[in-house]
C-alpha positions as CSV (number, residue, x, y, z in Angstrom):
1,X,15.1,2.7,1.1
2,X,13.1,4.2,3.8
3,X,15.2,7.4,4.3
4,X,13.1,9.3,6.5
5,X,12.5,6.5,8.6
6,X,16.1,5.5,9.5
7,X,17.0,9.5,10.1
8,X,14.0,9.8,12.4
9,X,15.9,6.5,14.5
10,X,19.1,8.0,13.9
11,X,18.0,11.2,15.2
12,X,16.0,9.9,17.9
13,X,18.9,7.1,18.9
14,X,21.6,10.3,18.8
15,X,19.8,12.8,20.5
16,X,19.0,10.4,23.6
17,X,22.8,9.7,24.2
18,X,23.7,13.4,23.5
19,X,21.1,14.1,26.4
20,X,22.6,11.1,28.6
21,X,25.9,12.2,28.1
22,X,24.9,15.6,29.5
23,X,24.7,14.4,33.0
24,X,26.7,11.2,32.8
25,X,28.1,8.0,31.4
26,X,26.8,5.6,29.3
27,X,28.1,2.9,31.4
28,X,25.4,4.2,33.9
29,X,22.6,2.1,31.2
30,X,24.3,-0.3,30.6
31,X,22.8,-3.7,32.6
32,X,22.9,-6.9,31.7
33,X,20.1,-8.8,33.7
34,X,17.6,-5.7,32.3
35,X,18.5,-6.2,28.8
36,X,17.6,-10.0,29.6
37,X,14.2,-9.2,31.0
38,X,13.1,-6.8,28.8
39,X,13.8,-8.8,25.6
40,X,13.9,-12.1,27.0
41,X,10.5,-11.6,28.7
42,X,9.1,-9.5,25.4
43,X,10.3,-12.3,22.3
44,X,9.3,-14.7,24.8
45,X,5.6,-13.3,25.5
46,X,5.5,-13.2,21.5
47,X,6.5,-16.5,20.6
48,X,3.3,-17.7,22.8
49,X,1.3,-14.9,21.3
50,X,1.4,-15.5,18.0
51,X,2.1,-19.0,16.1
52,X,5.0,-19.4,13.8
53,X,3.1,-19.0,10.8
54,X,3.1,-15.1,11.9
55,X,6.7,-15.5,13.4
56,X,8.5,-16.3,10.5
57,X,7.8,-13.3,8.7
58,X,9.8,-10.8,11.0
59,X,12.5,-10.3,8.6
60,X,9.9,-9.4,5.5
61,X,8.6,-6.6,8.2
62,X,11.7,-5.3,8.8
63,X,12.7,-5.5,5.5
64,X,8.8,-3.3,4.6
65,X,9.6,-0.9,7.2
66,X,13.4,0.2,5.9
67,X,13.1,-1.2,2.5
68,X,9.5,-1.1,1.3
69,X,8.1,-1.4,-1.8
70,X,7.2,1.6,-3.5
71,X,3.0,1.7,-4.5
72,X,2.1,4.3,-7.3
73,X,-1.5,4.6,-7.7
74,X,-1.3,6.5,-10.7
75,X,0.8,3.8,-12.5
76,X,-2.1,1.7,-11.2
77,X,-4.7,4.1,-12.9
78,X,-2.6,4.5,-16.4
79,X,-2.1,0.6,-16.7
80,X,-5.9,0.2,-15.8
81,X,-6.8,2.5,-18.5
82,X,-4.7,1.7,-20.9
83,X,-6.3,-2.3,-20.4
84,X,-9.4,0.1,-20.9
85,X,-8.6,0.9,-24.6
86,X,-7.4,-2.3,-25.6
87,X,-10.6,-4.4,-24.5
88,X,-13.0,-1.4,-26.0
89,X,-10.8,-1.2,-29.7
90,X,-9.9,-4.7,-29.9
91,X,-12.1,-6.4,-27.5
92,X,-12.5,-8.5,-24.3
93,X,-10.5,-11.7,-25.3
94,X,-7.6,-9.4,-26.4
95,X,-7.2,-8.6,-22.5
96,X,-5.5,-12.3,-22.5
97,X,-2.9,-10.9,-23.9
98,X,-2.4,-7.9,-21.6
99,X,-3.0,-9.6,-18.6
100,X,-0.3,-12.4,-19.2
101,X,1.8,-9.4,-19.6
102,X,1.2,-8.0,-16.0
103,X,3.5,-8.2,-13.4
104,X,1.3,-7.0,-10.7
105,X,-0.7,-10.8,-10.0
106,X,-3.9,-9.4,-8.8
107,X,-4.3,-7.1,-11.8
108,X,-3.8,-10.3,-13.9
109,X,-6.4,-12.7,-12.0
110,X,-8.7,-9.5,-12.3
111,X,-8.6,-9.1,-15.9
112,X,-8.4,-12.7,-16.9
113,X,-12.0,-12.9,-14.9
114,X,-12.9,-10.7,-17.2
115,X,-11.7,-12.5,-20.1
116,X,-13.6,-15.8,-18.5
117,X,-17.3,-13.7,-19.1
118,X,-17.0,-13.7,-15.3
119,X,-20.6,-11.6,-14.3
120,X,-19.7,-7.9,-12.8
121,X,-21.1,-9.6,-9.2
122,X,-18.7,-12.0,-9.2
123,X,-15.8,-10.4,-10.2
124,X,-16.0,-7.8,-7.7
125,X,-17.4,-11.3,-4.9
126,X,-14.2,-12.7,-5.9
127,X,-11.7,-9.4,-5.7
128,X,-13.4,-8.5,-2.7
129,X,-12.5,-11.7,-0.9
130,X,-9.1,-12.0,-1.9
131,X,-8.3,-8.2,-0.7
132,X,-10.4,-9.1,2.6
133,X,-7.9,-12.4,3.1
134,X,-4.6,-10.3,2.3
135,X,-6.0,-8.0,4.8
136,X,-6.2,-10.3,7.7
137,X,-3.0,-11.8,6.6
138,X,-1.1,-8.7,6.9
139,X,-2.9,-6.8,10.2
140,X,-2.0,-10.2,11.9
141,X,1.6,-9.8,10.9
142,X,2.1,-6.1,11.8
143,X,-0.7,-6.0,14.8
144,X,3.0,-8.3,16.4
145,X,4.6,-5.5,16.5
146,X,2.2,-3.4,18.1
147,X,1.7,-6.2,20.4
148,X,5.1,-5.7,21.2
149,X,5.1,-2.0,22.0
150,X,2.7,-2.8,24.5
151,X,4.6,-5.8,26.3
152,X,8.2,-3.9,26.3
153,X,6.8,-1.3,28.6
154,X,5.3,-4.0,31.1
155,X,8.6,-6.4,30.7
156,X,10.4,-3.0,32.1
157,X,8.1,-2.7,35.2
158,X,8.4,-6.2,35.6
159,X,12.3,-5.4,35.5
160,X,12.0,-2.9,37.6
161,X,10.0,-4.3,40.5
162,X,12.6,-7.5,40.6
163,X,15.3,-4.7,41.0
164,X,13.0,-3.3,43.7
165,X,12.7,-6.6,45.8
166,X,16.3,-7.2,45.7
167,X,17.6,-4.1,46.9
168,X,14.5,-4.2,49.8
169,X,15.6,-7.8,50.5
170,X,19.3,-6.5,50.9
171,X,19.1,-3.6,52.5
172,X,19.7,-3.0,56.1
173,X,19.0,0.1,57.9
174,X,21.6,-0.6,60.5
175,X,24.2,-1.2,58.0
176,X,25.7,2.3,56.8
177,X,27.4,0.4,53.7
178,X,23.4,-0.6,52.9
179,X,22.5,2.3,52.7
180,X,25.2,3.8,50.6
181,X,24.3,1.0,48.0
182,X,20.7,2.2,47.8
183,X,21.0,4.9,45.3
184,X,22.9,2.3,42.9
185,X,20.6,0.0,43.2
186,X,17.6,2.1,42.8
187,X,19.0,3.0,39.2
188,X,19.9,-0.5,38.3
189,X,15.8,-1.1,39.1
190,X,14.5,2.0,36.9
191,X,16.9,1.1,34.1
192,X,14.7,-1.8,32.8
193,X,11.4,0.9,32.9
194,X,14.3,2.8,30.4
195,X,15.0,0.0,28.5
196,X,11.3,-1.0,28.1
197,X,10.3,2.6,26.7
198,X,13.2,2.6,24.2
199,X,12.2,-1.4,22.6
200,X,8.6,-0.2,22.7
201,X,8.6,3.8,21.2
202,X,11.9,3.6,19.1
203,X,11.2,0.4,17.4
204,X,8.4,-2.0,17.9
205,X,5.9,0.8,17.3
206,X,7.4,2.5,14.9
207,X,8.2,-0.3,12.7
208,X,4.2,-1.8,12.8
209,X,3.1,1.8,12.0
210,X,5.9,1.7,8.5
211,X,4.3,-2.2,7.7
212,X,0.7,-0.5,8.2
213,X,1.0,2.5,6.3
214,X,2.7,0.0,3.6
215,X,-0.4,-1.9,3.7
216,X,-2.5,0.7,3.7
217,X,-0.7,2.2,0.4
218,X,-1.0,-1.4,-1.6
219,X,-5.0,-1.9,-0.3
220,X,-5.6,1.4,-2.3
221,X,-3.6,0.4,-5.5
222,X,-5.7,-3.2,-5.3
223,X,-8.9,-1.3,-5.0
224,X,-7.9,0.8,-7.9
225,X,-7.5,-2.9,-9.8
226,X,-10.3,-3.7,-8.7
227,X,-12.8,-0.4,-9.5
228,X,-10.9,-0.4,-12.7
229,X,-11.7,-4.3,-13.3
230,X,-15.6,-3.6,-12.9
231,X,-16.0,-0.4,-15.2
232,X,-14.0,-2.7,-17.8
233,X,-16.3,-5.4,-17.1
234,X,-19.5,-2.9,-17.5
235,X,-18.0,-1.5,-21.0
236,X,-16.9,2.0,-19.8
237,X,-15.4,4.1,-22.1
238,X,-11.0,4.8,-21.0
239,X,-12.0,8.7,-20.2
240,X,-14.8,7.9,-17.2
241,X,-12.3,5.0,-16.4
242,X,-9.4,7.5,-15.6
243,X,-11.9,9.7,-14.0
244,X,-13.5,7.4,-11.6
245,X,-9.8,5.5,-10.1
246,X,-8.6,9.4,-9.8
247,X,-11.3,9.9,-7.1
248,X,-9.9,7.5,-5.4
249,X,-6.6,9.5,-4.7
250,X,-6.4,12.1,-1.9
251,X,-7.4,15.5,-3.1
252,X,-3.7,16.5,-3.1
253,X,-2.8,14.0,-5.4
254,X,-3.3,16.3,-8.3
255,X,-3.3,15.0,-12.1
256,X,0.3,15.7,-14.3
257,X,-0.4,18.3,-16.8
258,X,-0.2,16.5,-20.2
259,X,-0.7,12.8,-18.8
260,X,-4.3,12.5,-19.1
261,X,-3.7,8.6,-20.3
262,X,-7.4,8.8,-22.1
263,X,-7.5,12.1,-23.5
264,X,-7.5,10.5,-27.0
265,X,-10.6,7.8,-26.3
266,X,-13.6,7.5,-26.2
């Protein structure tokens, strides 16, 4: 579970009605007709934006951004090495083995194009493509809700300037029960501009950013598979293996003392 995540909306969600609760009631943003705008007009602008294909996968994104899966590039590198040793002691067709073992389906597909005689070009042709397809696959399912971030905002000015024509259209200068309406109705019109801001910041950002940087964390472990798949391939020996996928990791990402997974081969 995404722990940090759902204090940072706790936090955020308890500190705004602490402050509104400070210089008034909640009852004062609570409207109706704005929550209808706001959400009506924002799900509505992106059921026409996006096609259902990219629609129906709302509840998998909500279930990355609180429930993600967990992607550990070193497990990546220690299971790429490991497959390393095996096709270097007991050779390539002994891979066939490991990779019906795998759980992770890319790593298998990569190493049973090994075990084909695939050619190092198109291996990496082949891995290439399928990481570029995941990749538009997934930045069209998150990019909806940083579509939406952008709309909520709008759908509350939108909101906001219906609230303004009906109070202009009902007010009367003459009238001094008008005018004692007008501050009322000036704060029903800015509530949707509130509303707007909260649907946008508190979620519909936030929750594309947790499905990107999820994304972002499983292209890295794929094109560790796949770096890892090619130095196989080219006959590397387990050590260089470990050494060139560790690259890969952030400087801070700092080998375990005593886990060097190739220590022993060469």
């Amino acid at each position: 579970m995404n722990i940090s995540g759902i204090i940072g909306l706790l936090l955020a969600i308890g500190l705004i009605v602490f402050g509104i609760l400070q210089g008034g009631s909640m009852l004062n943003f609570w409207d109706p007709s704005s929550v209808l705008i706001v959400l009506g007009g924002t799900v509505g602008a992106l059921i026409f934006t996006y096609p259902a294909s990219v629609l129906k996968n709302v509840g998998k994104m909500l279930k990355i951004a609180f429930l993600p899966k967990k992607y550990n590039p070193e497990d990546y590198i220690s299971q790429m090495v490991e497959h390393c040793k095996t096709a270097r002691m007991k050779g390539i067709l002994a891979l066939e083995e490991s990779a019906n073992a795998c759980t992770d389906p890319f790593m298998k597909s990569a190493l049973m194009l090994i075990v084909d005689a695939n050619e190092s070009d198109k291996i990496k042709s082949m891995l290439d493509d399928s990481i570029d397809f995941m990749c538009e696959r997934h930045e069209s399912n998150f990019a909806l809700w940083i579509k939406g971030s952008a709309v909520a905002p709008a759908m509350g000015m939108v909101g906001t300037l219906v609230g303004l024509i009906n109070m202009l259209k009902g007010m009367d200068v003459t009238s001094s029960d008008s005018a004692a309406t007008l501050g009322l109705s000036m704060s029903t019109a800015l509530i949707t501009t509130f509303y707007g801001c909260i649907v946008a910041h508190l979620f519909c950002g936030p929750i594309g950013n947790l499905c990107k940087y999820n994304h972002n964390q499983e292209i890295l472990c794929l094109q560790i598979i796949e770096e890892g798949t090619l130095a196989i391939a080219a006959g590397a020996n387990p050590r260089y293996v470990e050494e060139k996928l560790r690259m890969m990791l952030p400087a801070t990402a700092k080998p375990k003392a005593g886990k060097s997974s190739a220590s022993a081969s060469e």
